[in-house]
C-alpha positions as CSV (number, residue, x, y, z in Angstrom):
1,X,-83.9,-4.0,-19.1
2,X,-84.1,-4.5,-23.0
3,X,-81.5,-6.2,-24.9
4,X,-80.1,-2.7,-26.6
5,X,-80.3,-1.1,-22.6
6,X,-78.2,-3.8,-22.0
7,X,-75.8,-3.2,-24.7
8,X,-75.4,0.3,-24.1
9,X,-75.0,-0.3,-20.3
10,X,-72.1,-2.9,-20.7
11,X,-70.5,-0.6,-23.5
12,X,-70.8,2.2,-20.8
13,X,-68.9,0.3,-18.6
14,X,-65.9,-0.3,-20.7
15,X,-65.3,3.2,-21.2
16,X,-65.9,3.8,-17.2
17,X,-63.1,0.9,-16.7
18,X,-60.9,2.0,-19.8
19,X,-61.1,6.0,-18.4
20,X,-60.2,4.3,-15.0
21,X,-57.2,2.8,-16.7
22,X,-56.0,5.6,-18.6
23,X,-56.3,7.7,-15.6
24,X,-54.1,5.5,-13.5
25,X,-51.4,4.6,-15.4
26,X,-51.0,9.2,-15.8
27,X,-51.1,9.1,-12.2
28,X,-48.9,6.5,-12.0
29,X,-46.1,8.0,-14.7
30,X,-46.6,10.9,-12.9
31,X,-45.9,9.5,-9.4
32,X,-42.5,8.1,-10.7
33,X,-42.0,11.1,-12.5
34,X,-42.0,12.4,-9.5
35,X,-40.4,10.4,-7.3
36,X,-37.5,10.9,-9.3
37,X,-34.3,8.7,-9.5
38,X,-32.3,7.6,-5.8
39,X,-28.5,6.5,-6.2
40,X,-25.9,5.5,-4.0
41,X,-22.3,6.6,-4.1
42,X,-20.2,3.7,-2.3
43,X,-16.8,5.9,-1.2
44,X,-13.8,3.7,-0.2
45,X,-11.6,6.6,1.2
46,X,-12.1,6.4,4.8
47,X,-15.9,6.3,6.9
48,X,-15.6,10.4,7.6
49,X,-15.4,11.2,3.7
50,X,-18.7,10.7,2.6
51,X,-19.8,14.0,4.0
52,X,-17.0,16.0,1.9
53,X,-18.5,13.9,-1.2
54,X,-22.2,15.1,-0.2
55,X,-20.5,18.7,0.0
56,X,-19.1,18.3,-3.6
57,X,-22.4,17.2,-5.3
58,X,-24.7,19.6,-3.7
59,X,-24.5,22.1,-6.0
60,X,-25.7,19.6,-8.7
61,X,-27.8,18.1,-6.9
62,X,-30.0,21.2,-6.0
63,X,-30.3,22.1,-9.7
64,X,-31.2,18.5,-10.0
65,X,-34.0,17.5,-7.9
66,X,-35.5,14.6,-9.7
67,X,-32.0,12.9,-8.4
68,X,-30.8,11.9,-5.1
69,X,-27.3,10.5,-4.2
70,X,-26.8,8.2,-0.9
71,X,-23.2,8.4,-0.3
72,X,-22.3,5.2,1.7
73,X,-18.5,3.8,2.8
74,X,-17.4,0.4,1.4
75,X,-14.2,0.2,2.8
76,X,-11.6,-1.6,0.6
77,X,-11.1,-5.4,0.7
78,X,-7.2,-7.2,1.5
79,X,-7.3,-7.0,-2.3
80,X,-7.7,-3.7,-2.6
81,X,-11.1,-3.7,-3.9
82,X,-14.4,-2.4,-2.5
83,X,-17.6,-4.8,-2.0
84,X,-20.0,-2.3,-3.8
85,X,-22.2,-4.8,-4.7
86,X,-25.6,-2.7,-5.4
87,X,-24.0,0.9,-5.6
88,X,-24.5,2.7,-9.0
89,X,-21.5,5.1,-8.5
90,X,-18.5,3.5,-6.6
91,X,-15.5,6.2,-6.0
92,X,-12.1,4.0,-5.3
93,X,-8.2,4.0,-6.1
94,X,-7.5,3.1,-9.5
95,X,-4.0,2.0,-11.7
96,X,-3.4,3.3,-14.3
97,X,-4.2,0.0,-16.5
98,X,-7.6,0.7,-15.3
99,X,-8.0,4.3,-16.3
100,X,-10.5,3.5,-19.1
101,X,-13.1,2.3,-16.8
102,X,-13.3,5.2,-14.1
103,X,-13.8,9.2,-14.3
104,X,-10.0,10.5,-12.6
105,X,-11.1,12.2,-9.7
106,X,-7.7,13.5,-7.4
107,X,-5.1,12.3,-5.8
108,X,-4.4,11.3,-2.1
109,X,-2.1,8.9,0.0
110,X,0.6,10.7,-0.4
111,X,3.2,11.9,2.3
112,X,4.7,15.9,2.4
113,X,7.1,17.7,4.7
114,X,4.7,19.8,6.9
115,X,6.6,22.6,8.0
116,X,5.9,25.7,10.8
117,X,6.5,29.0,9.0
118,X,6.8,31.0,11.9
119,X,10.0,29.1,12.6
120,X,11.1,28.0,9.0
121,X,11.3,30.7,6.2
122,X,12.3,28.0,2.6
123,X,11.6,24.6,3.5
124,X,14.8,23.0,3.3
125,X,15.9,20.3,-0.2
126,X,17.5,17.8,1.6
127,X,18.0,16.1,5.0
128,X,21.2,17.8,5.7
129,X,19.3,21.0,5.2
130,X,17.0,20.1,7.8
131,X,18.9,19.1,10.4
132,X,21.4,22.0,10.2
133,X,18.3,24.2,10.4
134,X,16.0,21.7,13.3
135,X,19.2,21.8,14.9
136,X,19.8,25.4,15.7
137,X,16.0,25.8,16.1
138,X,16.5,23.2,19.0
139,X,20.1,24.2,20.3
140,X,18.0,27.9,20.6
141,X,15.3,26.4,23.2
142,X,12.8,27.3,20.8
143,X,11.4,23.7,20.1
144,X,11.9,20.0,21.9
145,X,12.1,18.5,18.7
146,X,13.3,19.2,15.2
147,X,11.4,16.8,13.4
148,X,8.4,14.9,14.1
149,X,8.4,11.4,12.0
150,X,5.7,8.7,12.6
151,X,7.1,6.0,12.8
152,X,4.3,3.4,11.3
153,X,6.0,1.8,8.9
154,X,3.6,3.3,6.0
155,X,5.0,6.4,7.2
156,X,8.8,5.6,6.7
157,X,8.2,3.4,3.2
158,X,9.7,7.2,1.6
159,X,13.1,6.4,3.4
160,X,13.5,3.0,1.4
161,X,11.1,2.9,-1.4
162,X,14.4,2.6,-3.8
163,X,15.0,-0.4,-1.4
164,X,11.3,-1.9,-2.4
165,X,10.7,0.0,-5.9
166,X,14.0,1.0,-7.3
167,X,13.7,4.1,-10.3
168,X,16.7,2.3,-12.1
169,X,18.3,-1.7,-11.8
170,X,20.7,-1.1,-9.1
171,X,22.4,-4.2,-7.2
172,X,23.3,-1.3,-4.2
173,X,20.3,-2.5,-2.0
174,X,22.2,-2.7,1.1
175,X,23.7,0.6,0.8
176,X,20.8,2.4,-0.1
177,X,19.2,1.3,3.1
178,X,22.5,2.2,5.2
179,X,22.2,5.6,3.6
180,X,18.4,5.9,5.4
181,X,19.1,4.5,8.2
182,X,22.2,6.2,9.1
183,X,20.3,9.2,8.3
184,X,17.0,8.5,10.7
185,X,19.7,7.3,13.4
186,X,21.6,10.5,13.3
187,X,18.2,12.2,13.7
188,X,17.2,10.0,16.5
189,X,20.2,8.8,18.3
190,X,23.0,11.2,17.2
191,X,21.1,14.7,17.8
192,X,18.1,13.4,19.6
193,X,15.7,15.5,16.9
194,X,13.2,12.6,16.1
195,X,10.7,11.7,19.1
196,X,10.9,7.9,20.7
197,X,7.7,5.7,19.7
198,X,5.9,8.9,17.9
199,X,2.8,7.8,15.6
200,X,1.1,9.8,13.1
201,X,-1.1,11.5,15.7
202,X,1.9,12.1,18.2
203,X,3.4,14.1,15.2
204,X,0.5,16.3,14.3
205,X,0.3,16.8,18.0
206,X,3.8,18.2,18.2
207,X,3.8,20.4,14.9
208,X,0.6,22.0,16.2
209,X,1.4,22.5,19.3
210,X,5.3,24.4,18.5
211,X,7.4,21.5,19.7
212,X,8.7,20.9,16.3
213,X,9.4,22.7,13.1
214,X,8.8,19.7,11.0
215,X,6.7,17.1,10.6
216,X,6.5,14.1,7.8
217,X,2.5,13.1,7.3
218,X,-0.1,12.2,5.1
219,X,-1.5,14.4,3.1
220,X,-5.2,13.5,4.5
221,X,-4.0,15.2,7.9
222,X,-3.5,18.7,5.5
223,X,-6.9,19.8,6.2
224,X,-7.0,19.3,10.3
225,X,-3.3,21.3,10.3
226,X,-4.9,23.8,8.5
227,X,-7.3,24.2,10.9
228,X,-4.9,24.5,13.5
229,X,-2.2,26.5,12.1
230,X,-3.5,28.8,9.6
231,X,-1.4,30.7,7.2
232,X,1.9,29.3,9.8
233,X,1.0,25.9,8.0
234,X,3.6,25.0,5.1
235,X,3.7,22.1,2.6
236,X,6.5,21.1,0.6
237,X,7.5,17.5,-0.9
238,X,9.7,15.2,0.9
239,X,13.6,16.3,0.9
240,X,16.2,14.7,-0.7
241,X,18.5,12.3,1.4
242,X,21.7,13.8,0.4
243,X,22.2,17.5,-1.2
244,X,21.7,18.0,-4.6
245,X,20.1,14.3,-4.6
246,X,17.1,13.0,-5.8
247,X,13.8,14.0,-3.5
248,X,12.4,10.7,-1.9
249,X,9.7,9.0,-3.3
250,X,6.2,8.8,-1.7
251,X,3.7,6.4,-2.1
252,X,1.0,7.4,-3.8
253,X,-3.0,6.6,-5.2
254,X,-5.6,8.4,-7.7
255,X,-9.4,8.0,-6.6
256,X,-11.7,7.7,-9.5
257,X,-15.8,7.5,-10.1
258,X,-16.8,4.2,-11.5
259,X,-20.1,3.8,-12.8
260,X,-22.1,0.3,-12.7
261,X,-22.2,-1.2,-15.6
262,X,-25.9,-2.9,-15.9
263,X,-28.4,0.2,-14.8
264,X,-32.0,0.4,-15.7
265,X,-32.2,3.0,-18.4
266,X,-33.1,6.6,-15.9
267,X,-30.5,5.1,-13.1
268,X,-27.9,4.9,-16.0
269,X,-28.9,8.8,-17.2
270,X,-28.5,10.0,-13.3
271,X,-25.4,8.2,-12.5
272,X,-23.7,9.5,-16.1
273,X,-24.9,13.1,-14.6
274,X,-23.2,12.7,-11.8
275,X,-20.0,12.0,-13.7
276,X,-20.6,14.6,-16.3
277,X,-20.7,17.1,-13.1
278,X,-17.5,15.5,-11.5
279,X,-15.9,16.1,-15.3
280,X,-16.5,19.8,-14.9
281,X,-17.7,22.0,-12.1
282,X,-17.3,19.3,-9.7
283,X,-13.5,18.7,-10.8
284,X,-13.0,22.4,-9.6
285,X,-14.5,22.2,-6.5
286,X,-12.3,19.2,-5.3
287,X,-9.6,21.1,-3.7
288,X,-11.6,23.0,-1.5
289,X,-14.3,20.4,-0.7
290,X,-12.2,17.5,-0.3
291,X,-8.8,19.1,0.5
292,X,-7.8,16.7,-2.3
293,X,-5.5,17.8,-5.3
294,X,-7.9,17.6,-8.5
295,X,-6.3,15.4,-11.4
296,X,-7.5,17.1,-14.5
297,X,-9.5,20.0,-14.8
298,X,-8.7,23.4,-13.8
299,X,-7.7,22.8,-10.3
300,X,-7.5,26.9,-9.1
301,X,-11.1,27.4,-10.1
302,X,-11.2,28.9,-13.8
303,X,-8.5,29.8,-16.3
304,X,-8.8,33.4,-15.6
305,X,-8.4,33.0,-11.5
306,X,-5.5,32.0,-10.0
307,X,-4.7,28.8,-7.6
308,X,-5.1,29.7,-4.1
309,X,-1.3,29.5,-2.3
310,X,-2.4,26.7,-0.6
311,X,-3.0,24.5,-3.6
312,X,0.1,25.7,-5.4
313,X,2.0,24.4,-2.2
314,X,0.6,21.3,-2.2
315,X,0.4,20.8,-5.6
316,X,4.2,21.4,-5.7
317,X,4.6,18.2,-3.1
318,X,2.2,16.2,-5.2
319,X,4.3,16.6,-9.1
320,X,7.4,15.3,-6.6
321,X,8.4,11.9,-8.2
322,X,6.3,9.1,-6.4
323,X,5.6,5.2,-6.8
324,X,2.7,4.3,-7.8
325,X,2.5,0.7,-6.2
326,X,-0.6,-1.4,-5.8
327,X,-1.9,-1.7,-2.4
328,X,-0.9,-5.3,-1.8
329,X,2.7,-4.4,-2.7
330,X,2.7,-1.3,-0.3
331,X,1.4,-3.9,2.2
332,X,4.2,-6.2,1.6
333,X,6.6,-3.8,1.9
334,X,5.4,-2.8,4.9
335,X,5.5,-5.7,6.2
336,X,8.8,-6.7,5.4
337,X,10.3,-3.2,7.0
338,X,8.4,-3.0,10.2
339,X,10.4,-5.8,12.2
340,X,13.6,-4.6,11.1
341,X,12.7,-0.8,12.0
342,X,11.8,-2.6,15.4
343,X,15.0,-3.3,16.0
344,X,16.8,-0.6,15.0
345,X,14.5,2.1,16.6
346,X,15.1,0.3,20.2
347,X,18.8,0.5,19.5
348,X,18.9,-3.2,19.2
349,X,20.7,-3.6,16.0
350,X,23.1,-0.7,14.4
351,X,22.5,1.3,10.7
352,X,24.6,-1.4,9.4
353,X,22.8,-4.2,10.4
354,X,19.4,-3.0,9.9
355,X,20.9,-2.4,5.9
356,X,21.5,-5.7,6.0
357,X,18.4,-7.4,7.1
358,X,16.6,-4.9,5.3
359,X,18.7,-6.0,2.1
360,X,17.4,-9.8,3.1
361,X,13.9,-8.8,3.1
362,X,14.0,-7.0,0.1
363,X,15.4,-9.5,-1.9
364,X,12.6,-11.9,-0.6
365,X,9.9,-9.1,-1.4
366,X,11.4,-8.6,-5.2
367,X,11.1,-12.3,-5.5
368,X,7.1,-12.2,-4.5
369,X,6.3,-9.6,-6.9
370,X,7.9,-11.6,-9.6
């Protein structure tokens, strides 16, 4: 082969191995193109949620198919924070000093005076209310029970969050207890209308099943009552303690969408998708996907269709006043009311000594948070 031959061949064989090059790095592009972008969603709500979140982004997600979204459970640390270590999206509760850094998503936590309509027409305003009206209910053989009440001590925190978190300076600790306990022990003791040793499930258990008119729960357990009860399911908030009083105060915790902060350039574009949907369309569908009440938004749907009932009940029980404590204060408080509620529930000490101990423990817990 000449020199020139030579030349031409090698020159030839550039091109071949540039061509090969350009051709690749198409494919390539295209490939990822392609491939498109996977995210995960860490949820912190509880390990059954993450197929209601799934439900909520489908209809994004299928106009979207360059983007898929794992949604995983990361339940929440002591601290109340979620190890989401690797997740682009992370949906979690939030305070209100951190509102900046997450997309408000709904509210949840929160406890509401389930109610059978079949036996109750108006949900009663106050305690004295409901037990004139669980009473006759009961005196007429029509239930075993007039009001179901869990009694984990999350459950009862209502009763004596002005004990724990008072709405004004007040130095009537004791007697603010007294009030609540003298209350729960009429229920229990006096007209026998509360259940012994009845948890959370026990409750749901008797409002479904017509033993009891009333039941105080969670609002997470709306959607399984609806399920079972239909159009006889009613929500309203928590009654007052006295007539013409105050209505107790729930706890209570928003859920937001946090994105990562450091994301490669087309994770970051996906993952501020998502939240753009979650803004918007998504923020709509929250009620009826999650059973969750929507914090901004347009909650029934659209401005020109009205809220469903359902939502308007539930919505009512939600704008009751509430306290919006961190978890580790909610924990605390817990804490401190269970061994007392011990003793009083097996009769051990009276209302007046329970206020008292109570009164003890809450000076100890005010002390903490300080």
């Amino acid at each position: 082969m000449t020199k020139r031959e030579r030349v031409v061949a090698a020159a030839a064989a550039v091109g071949i191995v540039s061509l090969a090059i350009s051709i690749a790095y198409v494919v390539l592009r295209r490939a990822e193109r392609d491939r498109g972008v996977d995210l995960e969603l860490a949820q912190t709500v509880s390990a059954d949620f993450g197929a209601r979140v799934e439900e909520l982004l489908r209809p994004y997600l299928e106009g979207q198919p360059g983007v898929r979204v794992r949604v995983t459970y990361r339940p929440l640390a002591e601290d109340g924070l979620a190890e989401a270590r690797g997740a682009h999206l992370v949906l979690r509760p939030f305070e209100p000093a951190g509102a900046d850094k997450v997309t408000p998503l709904f509210a949840a936590d929160y406890a509401v005076l389930a109610y059978d309509r079949s036996r109750v027409a108006e949900p009663p305003a106050s305690f004295p209310e409901l037990t004139a009206q669980a009473f006759a209910l009961k005196e007429r053989g029509e239930v075993d029970y007039g009001l179901a009440l869990p009694e984990e001590a999350y459950h009862l925190l209502p009763f004596f969050s002005d004990v724990f978190w008072p709405a004004a300076p007040s130095g009537e600790v004791k007697a603010t207890a007294k009030e609540a306990f003298t209350l729960l022990g009429d229920l229990r003791f006096t007209h026998g209308l509360s259940p012994h040793a009845c948890a959370s499930d026990c409750a749901a258990r008797l409002l479904v099943e017509g033993q009891a008119p009333f039941a105080i729960l969670g609002e997470w357990r709306i959607p399984e009552l609806r399920r079972a009860l239909g159009e006889r399911l009613g929500v309203a908030p928590l009654p007052s303690l006295a007539r013409g009083g105050p209505p107790l105060r729930g706890m209570r915790r928003t859920y937001g969408v946090e994105r990562a902060p450091e994301l490669a350039d087309r994770e970051a574009s996906a993952a501020d998708g998502v939240i753009a949907y979650l803004r918007g369309e998504g923020q709509r569908r929250v009620f009826a996907v999650l059973g969750k009440l929507p914090l901004s938004g347009s909650p029934g749907g659209g401005a020109a269709e009205a809220p469903a009932p359902a939502l308007v009940e539930q919505e009512r029980a939600l704008r009751a006043p509430g306290v919006s404590a961190d978890r580790a204060s909610v924990r605390a408080a817990a804490a401190a009311l269970a061994p007392v509620w011990a003793q009083f529930a097996d009769g051990r000490i009276g209302a007046e000594g329970a206020a008292r101990a109570l009164a003890e423990q809450a000076l100890a817990f005010s002390d903490h948070e300080e």
